[in-house]
C-alpha positions as CSV (number, residue, x, y, z in Angstrom):
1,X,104.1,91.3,94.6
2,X,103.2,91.2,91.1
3,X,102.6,88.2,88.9
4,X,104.2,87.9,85.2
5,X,102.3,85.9,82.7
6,X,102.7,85.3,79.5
7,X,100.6,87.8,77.5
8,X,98.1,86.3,74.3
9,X,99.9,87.6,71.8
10,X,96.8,87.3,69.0
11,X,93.9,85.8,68.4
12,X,95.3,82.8,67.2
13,X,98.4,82.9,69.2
14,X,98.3,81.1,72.2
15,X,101.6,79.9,73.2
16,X,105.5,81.1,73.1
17,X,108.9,80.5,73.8
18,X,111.2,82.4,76.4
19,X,114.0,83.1,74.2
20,X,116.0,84.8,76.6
21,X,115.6,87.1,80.0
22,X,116.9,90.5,79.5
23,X,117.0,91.0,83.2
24,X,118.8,88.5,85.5
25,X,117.3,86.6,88.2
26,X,116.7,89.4,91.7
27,X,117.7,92.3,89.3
28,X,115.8,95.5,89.7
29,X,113.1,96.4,87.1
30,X,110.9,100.0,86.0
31,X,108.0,99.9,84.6
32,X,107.7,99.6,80.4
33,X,111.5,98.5,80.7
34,X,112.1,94.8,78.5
35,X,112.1,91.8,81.0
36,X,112.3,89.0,78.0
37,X,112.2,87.9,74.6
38,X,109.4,85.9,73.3
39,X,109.3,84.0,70.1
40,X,105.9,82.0,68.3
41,X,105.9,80.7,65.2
42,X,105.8,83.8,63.1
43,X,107.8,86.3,65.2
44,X,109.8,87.1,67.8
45,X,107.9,90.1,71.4
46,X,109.7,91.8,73.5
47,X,108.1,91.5,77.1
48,X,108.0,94.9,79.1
49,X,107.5,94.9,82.5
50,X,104.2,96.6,84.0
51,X,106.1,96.8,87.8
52,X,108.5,98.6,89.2
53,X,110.5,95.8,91.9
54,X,112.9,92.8,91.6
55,X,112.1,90.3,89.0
56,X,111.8,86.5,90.1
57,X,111.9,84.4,87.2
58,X,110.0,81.2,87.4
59,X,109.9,79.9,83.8
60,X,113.9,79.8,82.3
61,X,114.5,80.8,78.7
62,X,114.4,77.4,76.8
63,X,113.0,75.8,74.1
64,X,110.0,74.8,75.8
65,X,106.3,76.6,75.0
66,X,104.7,78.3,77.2
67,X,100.9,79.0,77.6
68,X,99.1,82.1,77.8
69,X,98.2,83.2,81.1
70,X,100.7,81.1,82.3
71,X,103.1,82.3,85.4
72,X,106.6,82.7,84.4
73,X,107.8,85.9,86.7
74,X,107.4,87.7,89.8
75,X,108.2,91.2,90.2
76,X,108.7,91.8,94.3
77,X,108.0,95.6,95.6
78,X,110.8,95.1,97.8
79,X,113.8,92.8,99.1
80,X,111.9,91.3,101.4
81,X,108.9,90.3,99.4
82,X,111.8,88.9,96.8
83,X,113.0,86.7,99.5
84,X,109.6,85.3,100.6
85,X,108.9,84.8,96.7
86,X,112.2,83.1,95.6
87,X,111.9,80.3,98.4
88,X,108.9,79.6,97.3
């Protein structure tokens, strides 16, 4: 299992919005492939994936910020791992 966080994006950046997923909820991911959107005040990230596994998405796109270093995915090695992590 592999934890998502939100990346610091700059020195003086330290929060952002999930604009949208580009992966759905216990889709398969590669690694370097785009998981999500981010937008701060000045522009807009895309969010590439480090893992190779099935992403669990535990922060939804809105309009809420998000902190860095905060949790908002899992990506599971296998289908059993994503099972244990979405009922958590």
């Amino acid at each position: 299992m592999h934890e998502v966080k939100l990346p610091k994006l700059g020195d003086q950046i330290v929060d952002a919005e999930i604009i949208e997923w580009s992966v759905g909820e216990g889709e398969k991911v590669s690694e370097h492939q785009v998981i999500a959107v981010l937008e701060t005040e000045k522009s807009s990230y895309d969010l590439e994936s480090e893992f190779t596994g099935i992403l669990h998405i535990v922060k939804q796109a809105s309009d809420e910020k998000v902190q860095a270093g905060e949790l908002i995915a899992v990506i599971a090695e296998s289908e059993e791992e994503y099972e244990k992590v979405k009922s958590m």
